[in-house]
TORDREN-587829 format. One line per field, with one value per atom (N, C-alpha, C, O, CB): atom name; x, y negated, z negated. Coordinates in nm, 3 decimals. Atoms other than C-alpha are relative to their C-alpha. Glycine has a CB too. Example, Ala and Ser with C-alpha at 12.3 -4.5 7.8 and 13.67 -1.06 7.14 Angstrom:
TORDREN-587829
atome: (N|CA|C|O|CB|N|CA|C|O|CB)
X: (0.089|1.230|0.090|0.194|-0.099|-0.082|1.367|-0.077|-0.026|0.041)
Y: (0.119|0.450|-0.120|-0.118|-0.003|0.119|0.106|-0.109|-0.220|-0.046)
Z: (0.000|-0.780|0.000|-0.066|-0.125|0.006|-0.714|-0.073|-0.090|0.142)
This chain:
TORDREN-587829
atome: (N|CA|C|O|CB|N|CA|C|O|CB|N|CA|C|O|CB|N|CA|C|O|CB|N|CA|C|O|CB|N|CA|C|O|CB|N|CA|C|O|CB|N|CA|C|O|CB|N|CA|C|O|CB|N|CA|C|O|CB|N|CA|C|O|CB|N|CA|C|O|CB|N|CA|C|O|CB|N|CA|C|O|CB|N|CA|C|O|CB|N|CA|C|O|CB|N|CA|C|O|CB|N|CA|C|O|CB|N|CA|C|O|CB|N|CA|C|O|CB|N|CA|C|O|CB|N|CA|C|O|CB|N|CA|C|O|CB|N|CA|C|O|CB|N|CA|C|O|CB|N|CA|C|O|CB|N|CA|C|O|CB|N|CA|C|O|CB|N|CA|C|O|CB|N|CA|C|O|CB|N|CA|C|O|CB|N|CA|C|O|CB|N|CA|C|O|CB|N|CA|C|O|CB|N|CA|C|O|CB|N|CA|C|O|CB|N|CA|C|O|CB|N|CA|C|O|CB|N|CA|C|O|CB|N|CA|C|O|CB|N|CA|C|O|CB|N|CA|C|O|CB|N|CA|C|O|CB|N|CA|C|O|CB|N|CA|C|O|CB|N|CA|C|O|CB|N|CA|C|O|CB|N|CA|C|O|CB|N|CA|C|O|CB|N|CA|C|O|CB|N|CA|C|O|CB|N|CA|C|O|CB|N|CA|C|O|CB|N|CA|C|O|CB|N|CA|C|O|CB|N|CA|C|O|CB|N|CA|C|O|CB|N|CA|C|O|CB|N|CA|C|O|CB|N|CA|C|O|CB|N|CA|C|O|CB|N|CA|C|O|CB|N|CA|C|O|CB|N|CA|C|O|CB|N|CA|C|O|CB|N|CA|C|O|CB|N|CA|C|O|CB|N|CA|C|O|CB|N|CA|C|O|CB|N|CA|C|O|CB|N|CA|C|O|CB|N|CA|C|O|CB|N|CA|C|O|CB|N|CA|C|O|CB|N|CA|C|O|CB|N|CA|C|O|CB|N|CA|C|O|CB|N|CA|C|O|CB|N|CA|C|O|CB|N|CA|C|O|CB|N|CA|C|O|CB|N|CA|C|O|CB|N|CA|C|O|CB|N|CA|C|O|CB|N|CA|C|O|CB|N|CA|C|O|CB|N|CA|C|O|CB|N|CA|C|O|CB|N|CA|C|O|CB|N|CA|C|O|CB|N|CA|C|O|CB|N|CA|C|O|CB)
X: (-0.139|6.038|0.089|0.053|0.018|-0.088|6.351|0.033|0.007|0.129|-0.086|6.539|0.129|0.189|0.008|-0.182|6.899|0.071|0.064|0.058|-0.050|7.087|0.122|0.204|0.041|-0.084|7.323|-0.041|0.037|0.078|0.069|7.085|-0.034|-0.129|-0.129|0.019|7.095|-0.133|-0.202|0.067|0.139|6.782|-0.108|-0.219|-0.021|0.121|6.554|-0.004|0.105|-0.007|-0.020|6.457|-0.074|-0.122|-0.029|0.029|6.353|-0.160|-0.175|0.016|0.153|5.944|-0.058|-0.098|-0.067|0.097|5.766|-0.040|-0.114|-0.100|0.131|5.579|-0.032|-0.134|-0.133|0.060|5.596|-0.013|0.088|0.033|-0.029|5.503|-0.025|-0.087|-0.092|0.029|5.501|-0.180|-0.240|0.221|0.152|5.175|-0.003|-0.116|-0.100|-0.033|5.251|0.164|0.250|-0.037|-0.137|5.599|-0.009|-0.093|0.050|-0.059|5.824|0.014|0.024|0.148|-0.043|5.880|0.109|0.145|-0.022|-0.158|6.224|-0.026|-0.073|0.124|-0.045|6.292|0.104|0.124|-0.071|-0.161|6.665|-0.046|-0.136|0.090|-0.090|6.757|0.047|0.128|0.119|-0.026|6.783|0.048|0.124|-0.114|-0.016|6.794|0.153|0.187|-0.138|-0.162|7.173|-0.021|-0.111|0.186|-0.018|7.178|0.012|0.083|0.091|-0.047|7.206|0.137|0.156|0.034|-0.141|7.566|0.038|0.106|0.063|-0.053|7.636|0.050|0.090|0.078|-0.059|7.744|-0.061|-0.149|0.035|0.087|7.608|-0.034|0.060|0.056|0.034|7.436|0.053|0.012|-0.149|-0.058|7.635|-0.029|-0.053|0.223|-0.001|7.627|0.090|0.201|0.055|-0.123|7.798|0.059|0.179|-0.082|-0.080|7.889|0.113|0.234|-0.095|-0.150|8.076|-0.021|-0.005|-0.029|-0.021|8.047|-0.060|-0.034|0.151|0.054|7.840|-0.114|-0.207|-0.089|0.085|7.679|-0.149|-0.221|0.051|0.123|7.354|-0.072|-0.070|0.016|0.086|7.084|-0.139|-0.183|0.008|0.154|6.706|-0.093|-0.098|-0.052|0.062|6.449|-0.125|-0.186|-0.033|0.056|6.214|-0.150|-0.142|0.117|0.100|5.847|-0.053|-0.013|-0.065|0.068|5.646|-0.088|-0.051|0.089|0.082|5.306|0.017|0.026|-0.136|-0.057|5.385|-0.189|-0.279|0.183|0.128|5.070|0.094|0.146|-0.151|-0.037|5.194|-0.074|-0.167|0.025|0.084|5.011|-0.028|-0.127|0.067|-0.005|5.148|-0.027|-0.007|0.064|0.044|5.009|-0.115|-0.162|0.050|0.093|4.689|-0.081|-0.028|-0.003|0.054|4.460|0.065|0.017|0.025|-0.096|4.728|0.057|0.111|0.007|-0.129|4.894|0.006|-0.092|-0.040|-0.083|5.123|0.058|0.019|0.045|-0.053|5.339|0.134|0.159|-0.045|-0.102|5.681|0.122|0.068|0.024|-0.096|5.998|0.097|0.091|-0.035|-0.155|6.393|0.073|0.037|0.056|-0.118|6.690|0.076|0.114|0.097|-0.106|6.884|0.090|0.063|-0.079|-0.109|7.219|-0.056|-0.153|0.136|0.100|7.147|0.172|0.166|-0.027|-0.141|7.605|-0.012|0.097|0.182|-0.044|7.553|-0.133|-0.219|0.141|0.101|7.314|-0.082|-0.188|0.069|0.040|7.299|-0.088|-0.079|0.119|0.072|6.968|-0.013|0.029|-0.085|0.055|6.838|-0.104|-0.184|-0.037|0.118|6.572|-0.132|-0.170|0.005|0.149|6.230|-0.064|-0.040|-0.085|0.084|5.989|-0.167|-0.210|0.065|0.138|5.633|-0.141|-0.194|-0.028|0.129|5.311|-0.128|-0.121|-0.004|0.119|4.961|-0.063|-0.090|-0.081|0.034|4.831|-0.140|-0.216|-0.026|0.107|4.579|-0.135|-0.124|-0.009|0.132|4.204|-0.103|-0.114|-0.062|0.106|3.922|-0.127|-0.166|-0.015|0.149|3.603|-0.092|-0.053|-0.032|0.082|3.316|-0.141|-0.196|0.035|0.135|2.989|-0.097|-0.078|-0.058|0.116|2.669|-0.129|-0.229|-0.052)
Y: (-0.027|8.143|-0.033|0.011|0.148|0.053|7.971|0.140|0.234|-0.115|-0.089|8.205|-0.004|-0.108|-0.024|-0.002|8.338|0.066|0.185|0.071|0.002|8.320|0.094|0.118|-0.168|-0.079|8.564|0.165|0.261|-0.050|-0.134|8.863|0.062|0.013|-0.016|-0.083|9.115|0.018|-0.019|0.125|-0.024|9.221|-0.126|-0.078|0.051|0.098|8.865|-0.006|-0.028|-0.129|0.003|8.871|-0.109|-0.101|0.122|0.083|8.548|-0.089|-0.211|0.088|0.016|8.539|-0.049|0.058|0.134|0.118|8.303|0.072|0.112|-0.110|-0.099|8.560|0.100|0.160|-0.040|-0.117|8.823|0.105|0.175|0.034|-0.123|9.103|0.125|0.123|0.002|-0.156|9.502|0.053|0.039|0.151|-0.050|9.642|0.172|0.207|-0.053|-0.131|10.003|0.088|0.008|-0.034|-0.041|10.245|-0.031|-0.041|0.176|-0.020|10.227|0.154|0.264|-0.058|-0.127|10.474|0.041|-0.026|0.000|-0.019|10.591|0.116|0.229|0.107|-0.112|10.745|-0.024|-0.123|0.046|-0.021|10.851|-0.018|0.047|0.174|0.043|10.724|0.093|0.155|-0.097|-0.131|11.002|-0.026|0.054|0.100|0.020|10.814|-0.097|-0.206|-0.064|0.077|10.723|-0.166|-0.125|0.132|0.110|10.393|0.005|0.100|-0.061|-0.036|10.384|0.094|0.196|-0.149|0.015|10.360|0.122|0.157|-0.083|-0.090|10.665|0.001|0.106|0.023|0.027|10.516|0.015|-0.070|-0.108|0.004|10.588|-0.150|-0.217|0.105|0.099|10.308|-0.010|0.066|0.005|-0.033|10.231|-0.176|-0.268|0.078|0.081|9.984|-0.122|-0.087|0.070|0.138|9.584|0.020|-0.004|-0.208|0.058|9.576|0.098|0.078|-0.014|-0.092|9.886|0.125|0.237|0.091|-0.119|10.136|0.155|0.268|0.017|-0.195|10.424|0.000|-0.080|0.070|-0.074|10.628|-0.009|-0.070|0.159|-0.005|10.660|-0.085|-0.121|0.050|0.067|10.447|0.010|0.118|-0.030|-0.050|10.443|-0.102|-0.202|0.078|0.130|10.247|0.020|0.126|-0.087|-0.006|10.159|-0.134|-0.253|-0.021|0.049|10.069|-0.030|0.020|0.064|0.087|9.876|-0.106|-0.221|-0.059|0.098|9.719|-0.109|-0.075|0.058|0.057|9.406|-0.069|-0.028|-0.108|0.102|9.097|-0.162|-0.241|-0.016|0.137|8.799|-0.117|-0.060|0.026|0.137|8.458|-0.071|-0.137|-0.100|0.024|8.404|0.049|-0.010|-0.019|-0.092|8.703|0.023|0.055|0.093|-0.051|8.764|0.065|0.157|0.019|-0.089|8.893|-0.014|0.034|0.157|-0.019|8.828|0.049|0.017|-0.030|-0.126|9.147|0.084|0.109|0.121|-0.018|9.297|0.144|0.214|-0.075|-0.053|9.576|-0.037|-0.132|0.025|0.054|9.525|0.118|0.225|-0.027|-0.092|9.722|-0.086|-0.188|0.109|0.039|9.687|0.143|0.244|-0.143|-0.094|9.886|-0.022|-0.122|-0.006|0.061|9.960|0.104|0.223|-0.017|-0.132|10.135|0.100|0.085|-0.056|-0.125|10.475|-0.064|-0.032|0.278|-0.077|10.400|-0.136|-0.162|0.075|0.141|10.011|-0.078|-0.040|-0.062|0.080|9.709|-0.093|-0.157|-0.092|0.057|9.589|0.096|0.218|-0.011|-0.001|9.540|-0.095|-0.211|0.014|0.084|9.416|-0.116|-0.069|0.069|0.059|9.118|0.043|0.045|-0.065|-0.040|9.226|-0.047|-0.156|-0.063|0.103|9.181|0.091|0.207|0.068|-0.046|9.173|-0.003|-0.114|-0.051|0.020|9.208|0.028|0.083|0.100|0.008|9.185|0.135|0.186|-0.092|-0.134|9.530|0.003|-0.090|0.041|0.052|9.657|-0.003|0.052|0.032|0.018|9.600|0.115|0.145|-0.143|-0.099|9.875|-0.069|-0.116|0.181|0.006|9.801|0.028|0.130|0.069|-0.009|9.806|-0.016|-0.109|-0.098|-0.025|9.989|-0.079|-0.124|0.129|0.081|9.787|0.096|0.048|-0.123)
Z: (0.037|4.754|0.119|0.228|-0.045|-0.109|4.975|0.024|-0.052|-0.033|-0.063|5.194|-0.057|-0.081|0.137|0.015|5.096|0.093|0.125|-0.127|-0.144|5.371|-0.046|0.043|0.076|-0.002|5.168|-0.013|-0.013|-0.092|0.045|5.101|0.120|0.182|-0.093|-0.114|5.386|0.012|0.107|-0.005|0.005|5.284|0.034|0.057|-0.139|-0.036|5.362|0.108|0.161|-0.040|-0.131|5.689|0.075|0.189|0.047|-0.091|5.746|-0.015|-0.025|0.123|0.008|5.725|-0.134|-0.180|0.031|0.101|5.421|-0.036|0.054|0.030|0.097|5.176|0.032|-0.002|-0.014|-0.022|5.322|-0.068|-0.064|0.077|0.092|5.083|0.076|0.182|-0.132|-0.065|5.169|-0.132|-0.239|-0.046|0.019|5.097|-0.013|-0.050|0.149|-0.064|5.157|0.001|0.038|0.144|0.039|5.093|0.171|0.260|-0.092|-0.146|5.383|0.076|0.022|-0.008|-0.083|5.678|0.011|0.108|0.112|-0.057|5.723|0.164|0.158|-0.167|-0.069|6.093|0.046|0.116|0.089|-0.101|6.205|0.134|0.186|-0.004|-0.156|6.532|0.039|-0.030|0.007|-0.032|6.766|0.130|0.186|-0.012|-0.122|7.092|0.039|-0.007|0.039|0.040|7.187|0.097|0.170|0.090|-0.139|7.440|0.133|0.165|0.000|-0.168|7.813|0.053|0.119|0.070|-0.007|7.801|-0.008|0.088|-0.096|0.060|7.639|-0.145|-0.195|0.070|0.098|7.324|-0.145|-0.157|0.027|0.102|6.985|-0.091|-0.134|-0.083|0.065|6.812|-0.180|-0.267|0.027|0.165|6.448|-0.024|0.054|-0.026|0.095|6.162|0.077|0.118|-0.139|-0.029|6.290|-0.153|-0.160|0.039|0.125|5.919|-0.025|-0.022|-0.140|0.074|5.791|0.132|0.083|-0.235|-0.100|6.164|-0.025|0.016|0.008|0.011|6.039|0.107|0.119|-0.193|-0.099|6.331|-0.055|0.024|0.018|0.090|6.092|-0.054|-0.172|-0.087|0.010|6.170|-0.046|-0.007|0.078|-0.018|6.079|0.017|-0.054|-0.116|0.043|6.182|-0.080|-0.065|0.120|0.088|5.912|0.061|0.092|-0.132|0.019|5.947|-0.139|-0.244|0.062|0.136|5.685|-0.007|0.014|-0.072|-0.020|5.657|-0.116|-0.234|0.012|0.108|5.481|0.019|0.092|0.014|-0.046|5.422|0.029|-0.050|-0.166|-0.081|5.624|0.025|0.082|0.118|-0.003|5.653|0.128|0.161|-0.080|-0.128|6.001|0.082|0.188|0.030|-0.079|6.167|-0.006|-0.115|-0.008|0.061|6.260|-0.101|-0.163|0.031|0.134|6.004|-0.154|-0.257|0.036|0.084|5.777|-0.076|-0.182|-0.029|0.035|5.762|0.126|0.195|-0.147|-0.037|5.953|0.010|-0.084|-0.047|-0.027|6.100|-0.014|0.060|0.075|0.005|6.010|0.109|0.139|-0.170|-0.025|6.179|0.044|0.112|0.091|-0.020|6.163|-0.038|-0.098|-0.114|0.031|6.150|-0.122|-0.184|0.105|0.147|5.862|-0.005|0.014|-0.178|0.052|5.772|-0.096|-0.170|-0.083|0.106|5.584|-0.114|-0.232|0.091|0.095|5.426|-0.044|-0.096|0.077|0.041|5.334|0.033|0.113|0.089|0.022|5.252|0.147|0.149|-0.106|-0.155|5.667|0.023|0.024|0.128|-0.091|5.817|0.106|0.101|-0.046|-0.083|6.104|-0.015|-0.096|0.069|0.004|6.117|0.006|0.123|0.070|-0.013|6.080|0.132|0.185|-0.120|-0.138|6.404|-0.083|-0.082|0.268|-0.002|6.255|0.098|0.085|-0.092|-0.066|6.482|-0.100|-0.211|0.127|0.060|6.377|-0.011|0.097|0.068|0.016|6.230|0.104|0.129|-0.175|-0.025|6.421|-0.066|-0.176|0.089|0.070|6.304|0.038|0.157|0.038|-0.097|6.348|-0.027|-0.134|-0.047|-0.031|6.433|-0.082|-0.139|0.089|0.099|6.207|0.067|0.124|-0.107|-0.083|6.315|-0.032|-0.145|-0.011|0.067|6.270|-0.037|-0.091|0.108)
């Protein structure tokens, strides 16, 4: 499926499906600065970032750890950054 470069929600990655419900955790930690971290789109204080094992093609194993930020008051997220889930070991 192409990318739509108008859907907040695509973040970019070829097939990636979720495998698993998402995590929601509020953002608790403010910035260096002092400044609270809010929404670029519509300015709400109330962030969360959201984990989510998706299955990816391009990541080891080919599935994945997903996490981005997302407004809790409007459809803005962040880009996804997936890494390679990790694997356990299998006794002999």
């Amino acid at each position: 499926m192409p990318r739509d470069p108008n859907d907040p929600r695509d973040y970019g990655l070829p097939e990636s499906r979720p495998i698993a419900a998402p995590v929601f955790v509020k953002l608790h930690q403010a910035p260096l600065d002092g400044t609270k971290p809010e929404c670029p789109r519509c300015g709400c204080v109330t962030l969360c970032e959201i984990e989510i094992q998706v299955e990816q093609k391009l990541v080891h194993g080919a599935r994945g750890i997903g996490r981005y930020l997302s407004c809790a008051a409007c459809p803005w997220a962040s880009p996804m950054i997936v890494k390679a889930a990790p694997t356990t070991a299998v006794e002999a």
